[in-house]
C-alpha atoms as a printed R data frame, in Angstrom:
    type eleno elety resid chain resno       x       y      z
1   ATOM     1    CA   UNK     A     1  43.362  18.488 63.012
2   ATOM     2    CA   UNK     A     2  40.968  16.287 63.936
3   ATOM     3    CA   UNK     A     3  37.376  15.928 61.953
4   ATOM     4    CA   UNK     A     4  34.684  17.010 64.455
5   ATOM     5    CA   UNK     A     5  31.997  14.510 66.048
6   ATOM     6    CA   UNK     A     6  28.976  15.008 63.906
7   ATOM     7    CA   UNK     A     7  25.507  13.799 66.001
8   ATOM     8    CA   UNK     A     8  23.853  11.196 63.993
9   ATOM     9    CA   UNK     A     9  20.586  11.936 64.518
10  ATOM    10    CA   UNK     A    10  20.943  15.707 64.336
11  ATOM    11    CA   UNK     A    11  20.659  17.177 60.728
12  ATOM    12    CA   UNK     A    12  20.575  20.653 59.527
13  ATOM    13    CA   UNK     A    13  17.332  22.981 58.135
14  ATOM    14    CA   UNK     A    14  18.004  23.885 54.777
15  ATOM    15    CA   UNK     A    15  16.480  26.566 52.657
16  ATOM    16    CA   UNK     A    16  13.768  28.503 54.196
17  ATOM    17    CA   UNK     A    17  12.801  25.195 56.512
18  ATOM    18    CA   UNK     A    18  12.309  24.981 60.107
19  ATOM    19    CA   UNK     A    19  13.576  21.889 60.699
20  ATOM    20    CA   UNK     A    20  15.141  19.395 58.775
21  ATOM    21    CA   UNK     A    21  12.601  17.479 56.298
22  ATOM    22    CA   UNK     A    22  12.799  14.084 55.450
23  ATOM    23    CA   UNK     A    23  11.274  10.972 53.617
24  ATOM    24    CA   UNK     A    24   8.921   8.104 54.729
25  ATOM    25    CA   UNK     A    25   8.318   5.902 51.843
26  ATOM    26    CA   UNK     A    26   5.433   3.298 51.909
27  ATOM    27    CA   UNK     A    27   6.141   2.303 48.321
28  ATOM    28    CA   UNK     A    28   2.501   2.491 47.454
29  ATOM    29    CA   UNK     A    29   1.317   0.208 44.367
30  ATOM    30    CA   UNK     A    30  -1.127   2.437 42.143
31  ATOM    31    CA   UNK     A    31  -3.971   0.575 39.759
32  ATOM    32    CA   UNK     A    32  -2.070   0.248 36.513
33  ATOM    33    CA   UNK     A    33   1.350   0.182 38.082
34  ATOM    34    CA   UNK     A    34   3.635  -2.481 38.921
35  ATOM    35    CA   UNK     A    35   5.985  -3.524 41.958
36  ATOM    36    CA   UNK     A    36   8.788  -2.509 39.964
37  ATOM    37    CA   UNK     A    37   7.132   0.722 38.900
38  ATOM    38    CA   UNK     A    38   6.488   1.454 42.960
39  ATOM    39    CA   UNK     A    39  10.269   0.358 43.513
40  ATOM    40    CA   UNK     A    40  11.702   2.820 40.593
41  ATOM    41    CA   UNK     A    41   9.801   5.709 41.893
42  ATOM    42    CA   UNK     A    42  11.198   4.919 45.386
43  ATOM    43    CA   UNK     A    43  14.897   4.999 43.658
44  ATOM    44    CA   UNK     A    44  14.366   8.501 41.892
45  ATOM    45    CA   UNK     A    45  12.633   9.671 45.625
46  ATOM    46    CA   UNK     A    46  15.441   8.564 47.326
47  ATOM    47    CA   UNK     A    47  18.277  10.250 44.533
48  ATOM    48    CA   UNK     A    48  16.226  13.441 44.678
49  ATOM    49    CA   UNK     A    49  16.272  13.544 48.846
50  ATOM    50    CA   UNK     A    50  19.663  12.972 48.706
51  ATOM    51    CA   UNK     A    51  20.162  16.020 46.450
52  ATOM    52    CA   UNK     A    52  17.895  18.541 47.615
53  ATOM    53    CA   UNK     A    53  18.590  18.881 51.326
54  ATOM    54    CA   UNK     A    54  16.459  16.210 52.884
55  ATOM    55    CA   UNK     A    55  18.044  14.816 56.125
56  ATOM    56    CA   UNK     A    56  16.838  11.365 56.349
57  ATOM    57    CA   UNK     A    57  14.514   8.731 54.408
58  ATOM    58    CA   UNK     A    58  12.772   5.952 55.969
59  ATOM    59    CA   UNK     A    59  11.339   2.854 54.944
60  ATOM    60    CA   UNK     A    60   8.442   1.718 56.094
61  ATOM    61    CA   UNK     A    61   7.326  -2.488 57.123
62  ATOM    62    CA   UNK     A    62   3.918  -3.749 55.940
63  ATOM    63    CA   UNK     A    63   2.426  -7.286 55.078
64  ATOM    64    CA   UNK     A    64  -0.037  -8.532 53.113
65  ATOM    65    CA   UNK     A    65  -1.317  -5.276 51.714
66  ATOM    66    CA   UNK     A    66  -1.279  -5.019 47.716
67  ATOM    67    CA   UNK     A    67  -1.388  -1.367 47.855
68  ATOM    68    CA   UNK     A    68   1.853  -1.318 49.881
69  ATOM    69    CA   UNK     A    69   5.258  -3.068 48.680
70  ATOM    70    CA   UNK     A    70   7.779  -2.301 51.370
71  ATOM    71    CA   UNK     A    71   7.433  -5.664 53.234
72  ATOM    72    CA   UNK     A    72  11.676  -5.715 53.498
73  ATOM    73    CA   UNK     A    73  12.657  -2.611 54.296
74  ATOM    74    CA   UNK     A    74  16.462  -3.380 54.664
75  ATOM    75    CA   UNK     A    75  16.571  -5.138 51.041
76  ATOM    76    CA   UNK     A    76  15.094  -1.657 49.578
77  ATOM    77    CA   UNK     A    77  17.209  -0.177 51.769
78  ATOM    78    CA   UNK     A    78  20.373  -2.068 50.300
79  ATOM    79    CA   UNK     A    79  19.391  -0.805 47.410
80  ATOM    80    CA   UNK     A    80  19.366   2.791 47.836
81  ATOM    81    CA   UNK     A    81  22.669   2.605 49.712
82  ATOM    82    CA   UNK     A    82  24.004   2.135 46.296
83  ATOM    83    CA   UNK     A    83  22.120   4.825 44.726
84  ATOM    84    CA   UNK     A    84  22.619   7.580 47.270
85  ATOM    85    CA   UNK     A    85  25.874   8.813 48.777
86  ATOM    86    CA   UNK     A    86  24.441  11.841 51.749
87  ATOM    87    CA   UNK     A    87  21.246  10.774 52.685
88  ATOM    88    CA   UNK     A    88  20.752   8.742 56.415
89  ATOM    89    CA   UNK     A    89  18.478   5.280 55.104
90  ATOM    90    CA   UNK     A    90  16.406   3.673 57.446
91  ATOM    91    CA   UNK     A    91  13.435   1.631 58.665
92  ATOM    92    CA   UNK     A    92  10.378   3.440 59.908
93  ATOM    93    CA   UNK     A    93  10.224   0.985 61.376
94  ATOM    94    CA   UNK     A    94  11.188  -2.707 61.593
95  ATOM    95    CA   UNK     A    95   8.403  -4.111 63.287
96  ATOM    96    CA   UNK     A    96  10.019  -6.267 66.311
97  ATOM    97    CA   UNK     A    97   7.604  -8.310 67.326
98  ATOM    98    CA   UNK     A    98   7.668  -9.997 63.540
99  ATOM    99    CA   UNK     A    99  11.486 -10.985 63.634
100 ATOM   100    CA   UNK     A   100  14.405 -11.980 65.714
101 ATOM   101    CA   UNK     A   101  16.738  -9.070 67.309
102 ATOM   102    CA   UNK     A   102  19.854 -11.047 66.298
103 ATOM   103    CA   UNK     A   103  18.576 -11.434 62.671
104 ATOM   104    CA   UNK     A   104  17.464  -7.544 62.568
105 ATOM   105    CA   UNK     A   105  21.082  -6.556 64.330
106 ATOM   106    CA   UNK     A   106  22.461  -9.199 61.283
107 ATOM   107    CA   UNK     A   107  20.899  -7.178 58.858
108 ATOM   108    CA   UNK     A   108  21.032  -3.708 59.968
109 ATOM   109    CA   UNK     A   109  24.713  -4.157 60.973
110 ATOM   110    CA   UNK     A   110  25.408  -5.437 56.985
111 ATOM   111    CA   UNK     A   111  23.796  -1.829 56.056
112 ATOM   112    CA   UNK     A   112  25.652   0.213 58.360
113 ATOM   113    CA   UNK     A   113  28.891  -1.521 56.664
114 ATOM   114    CA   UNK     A   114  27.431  -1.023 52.930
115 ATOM   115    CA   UNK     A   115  27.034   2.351 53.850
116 ATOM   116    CA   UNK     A   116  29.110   3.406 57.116
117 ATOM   117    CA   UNK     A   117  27.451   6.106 59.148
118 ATOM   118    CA   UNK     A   118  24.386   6.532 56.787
119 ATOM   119    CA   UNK     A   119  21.882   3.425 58.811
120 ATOM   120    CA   UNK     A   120  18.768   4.380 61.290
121 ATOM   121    CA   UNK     A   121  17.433   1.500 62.844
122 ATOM   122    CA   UNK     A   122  13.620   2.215 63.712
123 ATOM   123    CA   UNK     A   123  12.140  -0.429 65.907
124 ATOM   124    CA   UNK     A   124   8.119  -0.477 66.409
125 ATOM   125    CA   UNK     A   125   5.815  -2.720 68.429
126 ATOM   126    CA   UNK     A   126   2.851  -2.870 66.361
127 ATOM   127    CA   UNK     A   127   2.479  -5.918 63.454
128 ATOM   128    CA   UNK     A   128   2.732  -4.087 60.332
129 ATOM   129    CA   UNK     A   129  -0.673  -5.991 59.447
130 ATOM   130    CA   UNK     A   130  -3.787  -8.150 60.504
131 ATOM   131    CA   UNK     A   131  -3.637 -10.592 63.071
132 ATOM   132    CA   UNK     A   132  -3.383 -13.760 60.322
133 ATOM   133    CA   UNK     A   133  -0.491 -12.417 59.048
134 ATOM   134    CA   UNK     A   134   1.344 -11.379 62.125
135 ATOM   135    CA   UNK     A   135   1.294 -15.543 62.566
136 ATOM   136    CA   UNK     A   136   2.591 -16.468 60.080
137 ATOM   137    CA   UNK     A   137   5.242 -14.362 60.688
138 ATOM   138    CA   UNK     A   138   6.583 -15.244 63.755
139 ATOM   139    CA   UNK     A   139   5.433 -19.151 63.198
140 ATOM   140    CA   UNK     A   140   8.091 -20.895 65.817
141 ATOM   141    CA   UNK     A   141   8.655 -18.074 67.904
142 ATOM   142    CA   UNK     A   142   6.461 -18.564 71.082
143 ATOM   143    CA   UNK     A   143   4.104 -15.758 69.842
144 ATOM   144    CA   UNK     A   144   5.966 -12.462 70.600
145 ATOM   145    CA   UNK     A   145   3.438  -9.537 71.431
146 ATOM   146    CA   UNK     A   146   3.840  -5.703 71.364
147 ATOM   147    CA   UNK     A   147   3.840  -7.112 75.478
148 ATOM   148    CA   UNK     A   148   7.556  -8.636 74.968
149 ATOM   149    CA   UNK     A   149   8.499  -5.145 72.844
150 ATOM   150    CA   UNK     A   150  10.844  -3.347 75.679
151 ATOM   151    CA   UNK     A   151  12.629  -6.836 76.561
152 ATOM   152    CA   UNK     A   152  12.790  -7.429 72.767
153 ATOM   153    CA   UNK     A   153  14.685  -4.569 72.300
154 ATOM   154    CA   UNK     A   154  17.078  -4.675 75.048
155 ATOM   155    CA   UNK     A   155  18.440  -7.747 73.467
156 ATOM   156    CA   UNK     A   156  18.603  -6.463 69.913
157 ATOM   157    CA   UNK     A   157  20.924  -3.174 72.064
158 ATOM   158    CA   UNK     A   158  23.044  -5.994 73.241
159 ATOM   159    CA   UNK     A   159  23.671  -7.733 69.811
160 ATOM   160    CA   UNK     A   160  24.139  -4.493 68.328
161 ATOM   161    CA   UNK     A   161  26.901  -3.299 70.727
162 ATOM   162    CA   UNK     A   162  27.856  -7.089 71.375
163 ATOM   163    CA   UNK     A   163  28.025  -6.917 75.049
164 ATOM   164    CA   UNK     A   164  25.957  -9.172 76.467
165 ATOM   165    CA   UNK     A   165  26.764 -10.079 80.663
166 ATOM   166    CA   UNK     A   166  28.998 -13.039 81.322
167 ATOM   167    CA   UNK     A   167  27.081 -15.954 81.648
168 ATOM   168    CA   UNK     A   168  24.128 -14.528 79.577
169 ATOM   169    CA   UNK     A   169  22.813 -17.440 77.447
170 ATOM   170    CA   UNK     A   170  23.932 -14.991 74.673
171 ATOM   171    CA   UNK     A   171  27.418 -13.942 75.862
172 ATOM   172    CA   UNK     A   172  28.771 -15.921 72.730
173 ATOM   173    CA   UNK     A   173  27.036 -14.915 70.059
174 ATOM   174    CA   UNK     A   174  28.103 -12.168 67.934
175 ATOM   175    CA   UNK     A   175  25.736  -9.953 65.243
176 ATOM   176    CA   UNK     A   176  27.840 -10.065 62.110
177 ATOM   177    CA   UNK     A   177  29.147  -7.557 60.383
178 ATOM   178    CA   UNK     A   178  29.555  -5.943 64.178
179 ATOM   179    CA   UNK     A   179  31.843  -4.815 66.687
180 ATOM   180    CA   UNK     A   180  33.557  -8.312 66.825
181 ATOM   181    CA   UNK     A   181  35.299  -7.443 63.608
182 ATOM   182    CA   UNK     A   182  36.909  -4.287 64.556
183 ATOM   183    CA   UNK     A   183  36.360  -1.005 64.304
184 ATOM   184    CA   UNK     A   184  32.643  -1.490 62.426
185 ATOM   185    CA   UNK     A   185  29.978   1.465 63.821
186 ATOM   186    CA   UNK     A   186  26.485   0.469 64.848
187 ATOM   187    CA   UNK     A   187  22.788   1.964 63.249
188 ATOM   188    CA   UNK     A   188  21.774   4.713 65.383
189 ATOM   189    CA   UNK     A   189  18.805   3.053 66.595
190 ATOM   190    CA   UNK     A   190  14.990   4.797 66.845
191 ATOM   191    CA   UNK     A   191  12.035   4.317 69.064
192 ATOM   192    CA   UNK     A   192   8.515   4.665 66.726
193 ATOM   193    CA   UNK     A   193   5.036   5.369 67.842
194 ATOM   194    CA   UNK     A   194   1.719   6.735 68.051
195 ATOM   195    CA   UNK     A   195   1.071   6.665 71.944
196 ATOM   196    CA   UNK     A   196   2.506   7.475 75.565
197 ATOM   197    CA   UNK     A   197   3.745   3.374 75.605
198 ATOM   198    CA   UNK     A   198   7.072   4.219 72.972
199 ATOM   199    CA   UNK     A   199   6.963   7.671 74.024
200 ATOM   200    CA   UNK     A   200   7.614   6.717 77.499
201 ATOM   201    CA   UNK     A   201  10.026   4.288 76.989
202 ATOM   202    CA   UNK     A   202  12.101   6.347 74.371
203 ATOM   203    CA   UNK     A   203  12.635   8.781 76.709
204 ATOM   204    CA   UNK     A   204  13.430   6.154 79.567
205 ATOM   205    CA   UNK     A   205  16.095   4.640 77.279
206 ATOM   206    CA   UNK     A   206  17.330   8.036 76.412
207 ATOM   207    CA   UNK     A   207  16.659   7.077 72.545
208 ATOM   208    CA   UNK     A   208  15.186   9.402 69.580
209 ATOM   209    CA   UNK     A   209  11.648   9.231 69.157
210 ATOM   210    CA   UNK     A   210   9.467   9.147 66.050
211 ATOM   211    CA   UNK     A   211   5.788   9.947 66.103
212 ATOM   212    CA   UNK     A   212   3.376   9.004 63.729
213 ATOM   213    CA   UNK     A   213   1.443  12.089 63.491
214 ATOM   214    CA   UNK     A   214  -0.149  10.989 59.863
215 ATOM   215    CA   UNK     A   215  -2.451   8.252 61.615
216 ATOM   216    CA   UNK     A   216  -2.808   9.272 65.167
217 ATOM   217    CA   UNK     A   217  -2.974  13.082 65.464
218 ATOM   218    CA   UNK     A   218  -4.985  13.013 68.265
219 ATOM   219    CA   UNK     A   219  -1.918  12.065 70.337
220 ATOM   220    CA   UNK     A   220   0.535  13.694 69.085
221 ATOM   221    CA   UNK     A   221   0.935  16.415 72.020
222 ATOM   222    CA   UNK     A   222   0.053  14.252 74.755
223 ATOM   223    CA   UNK     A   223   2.867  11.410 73.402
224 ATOM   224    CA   UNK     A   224   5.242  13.958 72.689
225 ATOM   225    CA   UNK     A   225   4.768  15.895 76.503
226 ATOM   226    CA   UNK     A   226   4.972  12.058 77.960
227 ATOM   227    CA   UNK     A   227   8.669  11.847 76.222
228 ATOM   228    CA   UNK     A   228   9.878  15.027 76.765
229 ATOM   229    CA   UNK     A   229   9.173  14.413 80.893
230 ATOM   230    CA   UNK     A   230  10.512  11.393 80.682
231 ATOM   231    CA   UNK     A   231  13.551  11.698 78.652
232 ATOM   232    CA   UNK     A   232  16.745  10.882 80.284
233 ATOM   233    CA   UNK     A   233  20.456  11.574 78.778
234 ATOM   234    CA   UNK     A   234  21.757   8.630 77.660
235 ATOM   235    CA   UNK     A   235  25.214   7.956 75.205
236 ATOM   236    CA   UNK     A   236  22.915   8.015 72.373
237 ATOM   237    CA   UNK     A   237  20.998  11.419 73.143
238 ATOM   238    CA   UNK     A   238  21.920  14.307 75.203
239 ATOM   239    CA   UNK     A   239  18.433  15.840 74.718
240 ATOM   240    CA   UNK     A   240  14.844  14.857 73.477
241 ATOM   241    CA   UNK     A   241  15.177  14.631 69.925
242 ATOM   242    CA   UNK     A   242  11.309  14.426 68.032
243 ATOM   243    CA   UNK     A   243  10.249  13.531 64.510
244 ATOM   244    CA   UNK     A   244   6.935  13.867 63.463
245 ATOM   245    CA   UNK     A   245   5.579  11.773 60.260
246 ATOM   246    CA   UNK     A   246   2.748  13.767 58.419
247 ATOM   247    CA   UNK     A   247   1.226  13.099 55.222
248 ATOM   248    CA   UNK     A   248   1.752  16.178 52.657
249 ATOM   249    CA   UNK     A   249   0.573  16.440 49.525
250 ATOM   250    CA   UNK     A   250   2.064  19.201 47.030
251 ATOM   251    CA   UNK     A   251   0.777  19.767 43.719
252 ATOM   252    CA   UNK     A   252   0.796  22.325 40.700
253 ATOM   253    CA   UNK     A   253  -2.720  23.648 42.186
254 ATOM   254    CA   UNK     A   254  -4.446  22.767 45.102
255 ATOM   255    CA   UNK     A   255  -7.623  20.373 43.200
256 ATOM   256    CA   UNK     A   256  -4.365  18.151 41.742
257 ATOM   257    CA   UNK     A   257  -3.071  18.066 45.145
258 ATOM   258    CA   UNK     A   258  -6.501  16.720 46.575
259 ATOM   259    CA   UNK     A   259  -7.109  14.377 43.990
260 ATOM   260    CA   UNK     A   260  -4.072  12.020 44.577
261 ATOM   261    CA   UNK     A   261  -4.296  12.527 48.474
262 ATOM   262    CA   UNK     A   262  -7.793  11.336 48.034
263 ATOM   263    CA   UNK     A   263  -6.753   7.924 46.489
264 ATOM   264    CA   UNK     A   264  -4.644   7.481 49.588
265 ATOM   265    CA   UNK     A   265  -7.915   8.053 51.584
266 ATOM   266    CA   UNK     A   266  -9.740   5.631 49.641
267 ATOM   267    CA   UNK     A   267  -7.124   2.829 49.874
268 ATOM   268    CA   UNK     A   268  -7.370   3.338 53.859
269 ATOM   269    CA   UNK     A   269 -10.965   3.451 54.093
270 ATOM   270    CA   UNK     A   270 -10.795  -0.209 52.407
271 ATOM   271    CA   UNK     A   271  -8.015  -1.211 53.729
272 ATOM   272    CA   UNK     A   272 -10.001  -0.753 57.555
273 ATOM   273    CA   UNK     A   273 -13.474  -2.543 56.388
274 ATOM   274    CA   UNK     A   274 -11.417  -5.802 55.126
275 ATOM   275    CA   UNK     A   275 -11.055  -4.827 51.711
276 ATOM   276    CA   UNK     A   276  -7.388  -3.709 51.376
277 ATOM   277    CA   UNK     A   277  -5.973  -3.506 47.159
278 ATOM   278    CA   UNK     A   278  -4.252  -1.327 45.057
279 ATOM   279    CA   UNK     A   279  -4.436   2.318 45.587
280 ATOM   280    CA   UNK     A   280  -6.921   3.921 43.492
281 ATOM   281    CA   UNK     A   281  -6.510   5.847 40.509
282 ATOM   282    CA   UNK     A   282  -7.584   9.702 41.125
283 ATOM   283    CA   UNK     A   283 -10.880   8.950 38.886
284 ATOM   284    CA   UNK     A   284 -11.796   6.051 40.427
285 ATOM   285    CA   UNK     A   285 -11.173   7.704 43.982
286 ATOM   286    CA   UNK     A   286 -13.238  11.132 42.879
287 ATOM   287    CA   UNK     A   287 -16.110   9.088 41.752
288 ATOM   288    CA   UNK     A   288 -16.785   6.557 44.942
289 ATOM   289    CA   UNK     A   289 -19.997   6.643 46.889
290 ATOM   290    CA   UNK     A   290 -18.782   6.913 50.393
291 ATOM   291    CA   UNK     A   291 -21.193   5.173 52.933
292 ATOM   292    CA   UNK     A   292 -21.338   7.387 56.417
293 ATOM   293    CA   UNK     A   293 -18.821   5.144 57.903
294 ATOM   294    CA   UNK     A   294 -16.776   5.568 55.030
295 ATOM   295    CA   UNK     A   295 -17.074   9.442 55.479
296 ATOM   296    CA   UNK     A   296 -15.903   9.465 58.966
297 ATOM   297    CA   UNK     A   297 -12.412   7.679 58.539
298 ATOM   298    CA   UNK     A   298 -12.364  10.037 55.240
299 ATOM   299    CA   UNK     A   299 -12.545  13.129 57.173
300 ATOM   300    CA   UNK     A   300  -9.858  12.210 59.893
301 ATOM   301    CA   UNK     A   301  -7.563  10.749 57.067
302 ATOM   302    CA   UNK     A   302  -7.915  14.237 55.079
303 ATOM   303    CA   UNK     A   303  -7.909  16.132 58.772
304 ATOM   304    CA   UNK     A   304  -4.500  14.898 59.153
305 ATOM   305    CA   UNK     A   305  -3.091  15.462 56.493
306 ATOM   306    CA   UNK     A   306  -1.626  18.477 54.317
307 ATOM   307    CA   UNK     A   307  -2.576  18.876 50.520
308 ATOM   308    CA   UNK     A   308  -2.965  21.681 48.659
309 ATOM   309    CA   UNK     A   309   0.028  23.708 46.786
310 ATOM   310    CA   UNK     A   310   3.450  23.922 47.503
311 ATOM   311    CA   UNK     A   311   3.018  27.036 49.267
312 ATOM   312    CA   UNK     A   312   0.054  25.639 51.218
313 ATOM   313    CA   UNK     A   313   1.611  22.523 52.497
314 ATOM   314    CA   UNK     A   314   4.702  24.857 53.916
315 ATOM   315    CA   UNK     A   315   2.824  26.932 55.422
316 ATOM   316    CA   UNK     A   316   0.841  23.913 57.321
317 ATOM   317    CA   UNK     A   317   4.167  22.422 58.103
318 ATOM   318    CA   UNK     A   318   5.698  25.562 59.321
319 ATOM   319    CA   UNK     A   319   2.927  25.428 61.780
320 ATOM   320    CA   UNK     A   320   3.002  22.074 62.801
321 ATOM   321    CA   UNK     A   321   6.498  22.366 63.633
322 ATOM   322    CA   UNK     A   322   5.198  25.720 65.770
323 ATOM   323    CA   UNK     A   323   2.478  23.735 67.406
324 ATOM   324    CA   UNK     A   324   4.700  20.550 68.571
325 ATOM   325    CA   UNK     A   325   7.975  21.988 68.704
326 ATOM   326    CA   UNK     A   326   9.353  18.776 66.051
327 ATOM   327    CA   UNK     A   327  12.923  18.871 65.958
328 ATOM   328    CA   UNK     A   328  12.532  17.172 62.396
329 ATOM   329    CA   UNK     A   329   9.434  16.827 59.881
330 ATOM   330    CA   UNK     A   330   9.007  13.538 58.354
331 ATOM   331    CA   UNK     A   331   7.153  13.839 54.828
332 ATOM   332    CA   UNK     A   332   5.260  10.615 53.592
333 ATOM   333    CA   UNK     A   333   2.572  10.006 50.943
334 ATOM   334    CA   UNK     A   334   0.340   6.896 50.286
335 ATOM   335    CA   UNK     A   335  -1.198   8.408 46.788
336 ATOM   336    CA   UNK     A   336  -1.415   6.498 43.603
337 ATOM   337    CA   UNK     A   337   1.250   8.056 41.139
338 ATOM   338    CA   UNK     A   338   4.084   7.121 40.659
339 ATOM   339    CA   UNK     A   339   5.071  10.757 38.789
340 ATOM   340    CA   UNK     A   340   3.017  12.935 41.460
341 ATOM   341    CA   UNK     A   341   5.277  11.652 44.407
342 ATOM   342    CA   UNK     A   342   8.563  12.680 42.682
343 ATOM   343    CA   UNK     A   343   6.882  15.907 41.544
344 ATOM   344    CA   UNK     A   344   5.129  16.518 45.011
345 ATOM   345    CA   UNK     A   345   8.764  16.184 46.746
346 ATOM   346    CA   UNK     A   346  10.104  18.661 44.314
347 ATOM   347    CA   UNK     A   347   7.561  21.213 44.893
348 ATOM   348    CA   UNK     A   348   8.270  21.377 48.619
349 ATOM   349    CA   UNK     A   349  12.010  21.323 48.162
350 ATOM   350    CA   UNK     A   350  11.644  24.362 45.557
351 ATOM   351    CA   UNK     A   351   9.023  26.050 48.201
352 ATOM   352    CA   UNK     A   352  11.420  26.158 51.115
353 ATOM   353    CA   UNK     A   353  14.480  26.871 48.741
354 ATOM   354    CA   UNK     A   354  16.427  23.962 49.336
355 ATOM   355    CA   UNK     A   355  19.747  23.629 48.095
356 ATOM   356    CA   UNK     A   356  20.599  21.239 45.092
357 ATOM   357    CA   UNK     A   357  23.871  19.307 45.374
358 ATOM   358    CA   UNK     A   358  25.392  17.400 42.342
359 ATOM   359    CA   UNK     A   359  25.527  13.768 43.141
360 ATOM   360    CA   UNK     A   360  28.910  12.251 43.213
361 ATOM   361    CA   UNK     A   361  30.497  10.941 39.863
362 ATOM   362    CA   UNK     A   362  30.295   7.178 41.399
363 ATOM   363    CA   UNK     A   363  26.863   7.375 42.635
364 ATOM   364    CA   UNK     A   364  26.062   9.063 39.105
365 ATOM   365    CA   UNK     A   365  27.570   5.844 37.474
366 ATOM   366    CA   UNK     A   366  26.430   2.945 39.918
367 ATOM   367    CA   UNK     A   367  22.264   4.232 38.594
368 ATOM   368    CA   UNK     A   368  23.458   4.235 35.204
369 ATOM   369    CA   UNK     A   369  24.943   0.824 35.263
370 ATOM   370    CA   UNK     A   370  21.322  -0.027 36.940
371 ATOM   371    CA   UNK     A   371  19.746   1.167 34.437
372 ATOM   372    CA   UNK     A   372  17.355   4.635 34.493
373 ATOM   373    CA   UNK     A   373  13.979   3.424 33.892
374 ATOM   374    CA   UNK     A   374  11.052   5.817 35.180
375 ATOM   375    CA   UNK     A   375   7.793   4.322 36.900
């Protein structure tokens, strides 16, 4: 009998969920934490999602921002691989425009052969930072722009499937570990966005679409409408698949819950005047003296997002889900403890009943070898 074809991109709804949840990870850096502290809490975040029920978790690609310490997503990603042994790992997103396709189908195909059938590939246009940055970057490469995205990632689809047209300039060159070894699979790949531009072409290209609800609310229907009408069945996708990423915040009450989402507030509010550092502590965050232009990124930061307790931030995700029809709700947090992610996570995943699964005796041994070290 043979095993049946599982969809990728499809998960189930556990629990009392209704939709699958997952993980974005920004691997914030709190005042009085470390790198490593950020990158331990993203290990224990990633071992509990794999346990509990949650589909998916994402890493996401930022530069030059102290608060933020997920500049590689497919390193952190390599590391997880060997931590987990259910959960789909991926990049929300890689952002094109600051690499090469055949180096990001080089690195993404090495994932998908560390951990076969567990790899999302999700591709953005935007930098990932300030325009200084983006520069440096891509110093030697003619410049790329979110202009070049759609071209760009055409020719990461060829290296990825390694079929380039005869005579391409290309046709020889092969994205290793890939198909040109055999029977190796391929990242499902993932459109990301927060307007009609990705939506668009998503559902042109017949791809999965990710929306970044947490920063651009205001677009979320009209992007998600613009893919839906333009979505076309492709061998990827049969039908319009949607995540949304919103920012939820679950605490023990609902004044713990604001406190951390307001250092995430804080961080963003200097990271847009020029001032980007560490994310706040909760004191430090409670006692600022925010100007009137500081107050009005403040109250759409805290408009889009969902704090409060667990029960609270279910019930606003239940009708989020309602309001967009999401075929999958993406959970991330920029908030300056360590401790308060993990717990947060929990408290949802105990809110919708979500199942706990042992994790596998090798999985179990490969962290202890590693070493168990809390943030």
């Amino acid at each position: 009998m043979t095993e049946p074809i599982i969809d990728p991109v499809r998960g189930e709804a556990h629990g009392r969920a209704p939709v699958p949840l997952s993980l974005l990870d920004l691997v914030s850096v709190g005042e009085g934490y470390t790198a490593r502290d950020a990158l331990e809490a993203s290990r224990r975040l990633a071992e509990l999602a794999d346990t509990r029920g949650f589909l998916r978790y994402w890493v996401a690609e930022h530069h030059s921002m102290p608060g933020i310490s997920s500049s590689s997503p497919s390193v952190i990603l390599a590391h997880l691989a060997a931590h987990t042994s259910r959960l789909r790992l991926g990049s929300g997103g890689v952002m094109l425009p600051n690499h090469a396709p055949l180096v990001v189908a080089e690195q993404f195909g090495t994932l998908e052969a560390l951990a076969p059938g567990r790899i999302d590939l999700g591709l953005g246009r935007a930098p990932g930072t300030d325009g200084a940055t983006a520069a440096a970057l891509r110093r030697g490469r003619g410049g790329q722009g979110a202009e070049d995205f759609p071209s760009e990632v055409g020719e990461l689809l060829h290296f990825l499937r390694d079929d380039f047209p005869e005579r391409h300039p290309y046709e020889g060159i092969h994205a290793v570990p890939g198909p040109v070894q055999g029977a190796v699979g391929q990242p499902q790949v993932w459109l990301l966005g927060s307007s009609g531009f990705s939506a668009r072409l998503a559902g042109q290209w017949g791809l999965p679409f990710a929306f970044a609800h947490h920063f651009a609310a205001r677009n979320t229907l009209p992007a998600l409408e613009e893919y839906r009408r333009h979505f076309r069945p492709s061998p990827a996708l049969a039908e319009p698949y949607v995540v949304l990423g919103v920012f939820a915040f679950a605490g023990e009450s609902t004044e713990e819950a604001y406190r951390q989402a307001l250092t995430g507030a804080l961080a963003t509010v200097r990271l847009r005047s020029g001032r980007p550092g560490l994310v706040p502590a909760p004191e430090v965050a409670a006692a600022h003296d925010f100007t009137e232009q500081d107050k009005a990124v403040l109250g759409d930061w805290l408009d889009n997002a969902l704090y409060g307790t667990a029960q609270e931030v279910t019930a606003g995700l239940d009708a989020l889900q309602k309001r967009t029809g999401a075929d999958e709700l993406m959970l991330a947090m920029n908030s300056h403890t360590p401790e308060f992610r993990v717990r947060s996570y929990e408290l949802i995943a105990d809110a919708y009943a979500l199942p706990t699964t042992p994790t596998p005796t090798s999985v179990s041994a490969s962290a202890s070898a590693g070493g168990d070290r809390g943030a």
